[in-house]
C-alpha positions as CSV (number, residue, x, y, z in Angstrom):
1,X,128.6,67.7,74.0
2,X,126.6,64.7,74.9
3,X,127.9,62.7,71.9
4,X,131.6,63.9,72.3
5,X,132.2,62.4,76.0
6,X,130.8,59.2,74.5
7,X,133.1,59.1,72.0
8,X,135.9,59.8,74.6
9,X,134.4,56.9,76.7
10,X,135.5,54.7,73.7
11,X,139.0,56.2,73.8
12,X,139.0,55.5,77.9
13,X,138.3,52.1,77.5
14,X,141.1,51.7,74.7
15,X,143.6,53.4,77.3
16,X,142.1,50.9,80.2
17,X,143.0,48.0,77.8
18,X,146.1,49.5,76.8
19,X,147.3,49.5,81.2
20,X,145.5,45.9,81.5
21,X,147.7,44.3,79.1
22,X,151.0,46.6,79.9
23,X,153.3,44.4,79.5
24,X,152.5,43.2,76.0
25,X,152.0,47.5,75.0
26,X,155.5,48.2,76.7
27,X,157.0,44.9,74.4
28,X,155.2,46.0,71.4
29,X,156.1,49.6,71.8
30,X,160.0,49.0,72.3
31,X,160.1,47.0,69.1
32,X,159.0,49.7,67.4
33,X,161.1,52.3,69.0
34,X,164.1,50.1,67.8
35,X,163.0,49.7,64.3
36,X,162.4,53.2,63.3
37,X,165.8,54.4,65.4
38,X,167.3,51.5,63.4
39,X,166.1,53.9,60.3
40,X,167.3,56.9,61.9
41,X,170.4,56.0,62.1
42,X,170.9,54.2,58.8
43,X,169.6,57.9,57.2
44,X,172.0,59.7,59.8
45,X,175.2,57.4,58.4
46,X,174.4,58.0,55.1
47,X,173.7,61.8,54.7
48,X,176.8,62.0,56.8
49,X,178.5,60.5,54.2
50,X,178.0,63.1,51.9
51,X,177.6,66.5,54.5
52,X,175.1,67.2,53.3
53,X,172.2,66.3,50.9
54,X,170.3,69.4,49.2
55,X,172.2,72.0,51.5
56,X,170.3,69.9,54.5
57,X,172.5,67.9,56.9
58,X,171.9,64.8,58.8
59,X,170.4,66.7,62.0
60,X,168.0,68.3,59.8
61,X,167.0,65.3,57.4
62,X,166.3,63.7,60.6
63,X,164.0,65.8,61.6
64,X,161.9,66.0,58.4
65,X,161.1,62.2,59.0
66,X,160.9,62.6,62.7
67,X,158.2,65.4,61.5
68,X,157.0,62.5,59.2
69,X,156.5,60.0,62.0
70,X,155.1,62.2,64.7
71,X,152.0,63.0,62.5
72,X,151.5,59.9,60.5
73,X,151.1,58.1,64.6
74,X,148.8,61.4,65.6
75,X,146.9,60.5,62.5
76,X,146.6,56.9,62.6
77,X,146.2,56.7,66.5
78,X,142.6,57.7,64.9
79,X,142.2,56.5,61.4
80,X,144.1,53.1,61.3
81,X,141.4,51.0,62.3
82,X,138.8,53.4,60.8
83,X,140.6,53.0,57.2
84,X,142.1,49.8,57.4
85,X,138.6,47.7,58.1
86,X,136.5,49.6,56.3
87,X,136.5,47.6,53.3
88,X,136.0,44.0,55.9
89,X,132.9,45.6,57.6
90,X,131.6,46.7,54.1
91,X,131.7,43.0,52.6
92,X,130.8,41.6,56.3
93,X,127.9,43.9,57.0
94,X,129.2,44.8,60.0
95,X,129.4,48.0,59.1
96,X,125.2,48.0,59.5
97,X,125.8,47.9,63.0
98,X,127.6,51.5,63.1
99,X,125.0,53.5,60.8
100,X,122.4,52.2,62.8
101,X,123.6,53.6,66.1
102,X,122.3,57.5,66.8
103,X,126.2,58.9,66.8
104,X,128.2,60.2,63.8
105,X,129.6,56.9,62.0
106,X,133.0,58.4,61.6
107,X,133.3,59.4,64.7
108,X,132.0,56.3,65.9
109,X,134.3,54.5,64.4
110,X,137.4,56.3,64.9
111,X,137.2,56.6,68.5
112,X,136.1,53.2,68.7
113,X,139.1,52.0,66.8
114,X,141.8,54.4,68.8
115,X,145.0,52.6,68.6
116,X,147.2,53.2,71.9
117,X,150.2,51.0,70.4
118,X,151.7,54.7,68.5
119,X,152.4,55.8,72.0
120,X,156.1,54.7,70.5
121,X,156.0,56.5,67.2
122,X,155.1,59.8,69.4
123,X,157.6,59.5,72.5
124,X,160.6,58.4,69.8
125,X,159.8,61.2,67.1
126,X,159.3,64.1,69.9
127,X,162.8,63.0,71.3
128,X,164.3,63.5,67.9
129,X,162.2,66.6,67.2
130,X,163.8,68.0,70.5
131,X,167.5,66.6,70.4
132,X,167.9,67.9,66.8
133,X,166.4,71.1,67.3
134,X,169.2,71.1,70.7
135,X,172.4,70.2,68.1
136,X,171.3,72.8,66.0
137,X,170.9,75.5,68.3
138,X,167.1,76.6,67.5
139,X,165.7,78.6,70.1
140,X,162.1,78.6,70.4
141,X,159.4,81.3,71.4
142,X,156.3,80.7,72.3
143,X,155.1,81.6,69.0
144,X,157.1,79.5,67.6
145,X,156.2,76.4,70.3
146,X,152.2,77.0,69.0
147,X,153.1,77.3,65.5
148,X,154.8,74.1,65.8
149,X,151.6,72.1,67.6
150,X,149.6,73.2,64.5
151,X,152.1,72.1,62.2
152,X,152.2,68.7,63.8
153,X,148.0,69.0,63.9
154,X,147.9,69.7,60.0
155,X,150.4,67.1,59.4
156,X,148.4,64.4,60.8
157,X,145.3,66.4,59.3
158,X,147.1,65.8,55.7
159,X,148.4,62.2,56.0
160,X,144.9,61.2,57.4
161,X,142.9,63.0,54.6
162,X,145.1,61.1,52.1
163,X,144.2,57.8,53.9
164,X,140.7,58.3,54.1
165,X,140.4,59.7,50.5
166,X,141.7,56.2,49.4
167,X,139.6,54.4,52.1
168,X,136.4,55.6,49.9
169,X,136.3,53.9,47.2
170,X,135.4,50.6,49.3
171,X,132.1,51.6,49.3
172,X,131.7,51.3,45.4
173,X,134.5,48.9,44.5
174,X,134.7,46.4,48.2
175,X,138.2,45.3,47.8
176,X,140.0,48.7,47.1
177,X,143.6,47.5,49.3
178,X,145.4,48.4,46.5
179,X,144.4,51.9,46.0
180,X,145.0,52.5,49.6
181,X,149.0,52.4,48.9
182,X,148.6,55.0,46.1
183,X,150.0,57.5,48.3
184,X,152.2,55.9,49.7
185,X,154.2,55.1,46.5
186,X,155.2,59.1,46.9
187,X,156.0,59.1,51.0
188,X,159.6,58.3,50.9
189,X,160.3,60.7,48.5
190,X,158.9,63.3,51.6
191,X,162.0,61.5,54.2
192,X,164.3,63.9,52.1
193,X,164.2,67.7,51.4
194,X,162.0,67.9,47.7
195,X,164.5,70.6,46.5
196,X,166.8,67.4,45.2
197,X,164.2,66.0,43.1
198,X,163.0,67.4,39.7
199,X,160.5,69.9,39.2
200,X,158.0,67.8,38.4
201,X,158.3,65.5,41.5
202,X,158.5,68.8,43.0
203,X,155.0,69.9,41.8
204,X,153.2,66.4,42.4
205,X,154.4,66.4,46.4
206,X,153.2,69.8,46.8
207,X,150.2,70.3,44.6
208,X,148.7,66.7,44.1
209,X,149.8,65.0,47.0
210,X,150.9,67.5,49.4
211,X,153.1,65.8,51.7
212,X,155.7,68.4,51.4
213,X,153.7,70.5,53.6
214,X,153.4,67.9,56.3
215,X,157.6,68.4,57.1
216,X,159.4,70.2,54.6
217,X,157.8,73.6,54.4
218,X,157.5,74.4,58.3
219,X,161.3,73.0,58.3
220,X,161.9,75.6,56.1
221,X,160.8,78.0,58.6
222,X,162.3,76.7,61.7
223,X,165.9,76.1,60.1
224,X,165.6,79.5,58.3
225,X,166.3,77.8,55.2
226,X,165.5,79.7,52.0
227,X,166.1,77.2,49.1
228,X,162.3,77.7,47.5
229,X,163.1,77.1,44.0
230,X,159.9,77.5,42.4
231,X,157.6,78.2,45.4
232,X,156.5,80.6,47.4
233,X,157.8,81.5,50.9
234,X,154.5,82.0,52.2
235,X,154.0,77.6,51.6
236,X,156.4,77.8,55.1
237,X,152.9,78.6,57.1
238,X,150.1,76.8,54.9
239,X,150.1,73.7,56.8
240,X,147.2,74.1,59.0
241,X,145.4,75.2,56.6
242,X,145.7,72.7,53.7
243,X,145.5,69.9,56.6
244,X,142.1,71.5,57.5
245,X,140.8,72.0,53.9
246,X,142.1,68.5,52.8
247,X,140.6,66.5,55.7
248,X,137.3,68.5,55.2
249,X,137.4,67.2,51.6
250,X,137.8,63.6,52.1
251,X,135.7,63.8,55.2
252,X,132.8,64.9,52.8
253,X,134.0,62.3,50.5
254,X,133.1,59.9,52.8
255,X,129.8,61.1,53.7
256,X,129.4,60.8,49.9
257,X,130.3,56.8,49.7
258,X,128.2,56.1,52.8
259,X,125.4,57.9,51.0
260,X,126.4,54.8,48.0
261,X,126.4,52.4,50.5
262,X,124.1,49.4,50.5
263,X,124.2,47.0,52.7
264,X,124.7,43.1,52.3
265,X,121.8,41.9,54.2
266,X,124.1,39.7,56.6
């Protein structure tokens, strides 16, 4: 318990630097609420265009990137920093420093790195969630409201073990950058409902890299759609638990490249 509120000391003193410098956050934050509603809208205008794409309309394709949004800025609130220096404190040595210290090195490092700027990303994509679940008339239960914080939870679970896992190979190869946007060469196919693309696209974003349990499956659930093609209903309630398996995964992939990792004496 000791070590946890130390590691939420380092998340207090992000928040303190986040209301020192307010002005700059609040700046930084609107830009960013513009562009992505900028990208809203230009996917709203198009699906409308055509009704509807894959028997989803533009309320609903909305809300499988708001989905998208809301747990790729849980998940990066926490793992940004942590992923994206890696590599730098590798080649630096500063990553010495962190394995030396008497707390986890993970969690050292991504509470240490907690990045308040996604306080956009999470106030624009919960305005969406809600306003298109309004349009569309979806009442909620309570049931329904906790099943939907665990789908956001093993959303960000998913999109952050796919980060990490790509973040490892740092330890063996330094520069690994362009590894890191291996996964994302298959995200936007996830801003649109997978039953439109072939099987085999299908297959890969489900069983390979599962982002279509991050939106499209718990969709499926809360609109009551039914289009499963080859899958099975039961994929509408796995998202928890793939999030908690897959981040358990590249979590021990990491301890395993620390294990590699030798230091470069600076």
């Amino acid at each position: 318990m000791y070590y946890l509120g130390l590691y939420w000391e380092f998340i207090k003193i992000r928040f303190k630097t986040m209301v020192e410098y307010r002005t700059e956050t609040l700046v930084m934050g609107i830009g960013e609420i513009l562009g992505y509603l900028a990208k809203f809208i230009v996917i709203a205008i198009m699906v409308s265009k055509f009704q509807t794409m894959g028997g989803w309309n533009a309320y609903e394709i909305i809300l499988l990137y708001a989905f998208n949004l809301l747990s790729y800025a849980v998940s990066n609130m926490f793992l940004y920093r942590t992923c994206n220096n890696l590599a730098g404190q590798i080649r630096t040595g500063e990553l010495d420093s962190v394995i030396t210290k008497p707390t986890n090195p993970f969690l050292y490092l991504c509470s240490s790195g907690f990045m308040y700027g996604y306080w956009a990303h999470i106030s624009l994509s919960l305005f969406l969630i809600c306003f298109c679940f309004i349009k569309l008339g979806i009442v909620f239960t309570a049931s329904k409201i906790v099943l939907l914080i665990f789908v956001i939870l093993g959303g960000a679970l998913i999109q952050g073990a796919l980060n990490l896992i790509t973040t490892v190979p740092a330890f063996w190869l330094v520069k690994s950058h362009a590894i890191r946007k291996i996964p994302w060469a298959a995200y936007d196919f996830i801003k649109y409902p997978i039953t439109i693309y072939h099987k085999a696209v299908q297959f890969l974003l489900i069983f390979v890299v599962p982002y279509a349990f991050i939106s499209f499956f718990p969709l499926q659930y809360f609109l009551g759609k039914n289009d499963f093609s080859f899958f099975h209903p039961a994929f509408q309630f796995l998202t928890p638990v793939v999030g908690i398996v897959l981040f358990f995964l590249a979590y021990r992939f990491w301890l395993c490249g620390l294990k590699h990792y030798n230091s470069s004496g600076s």
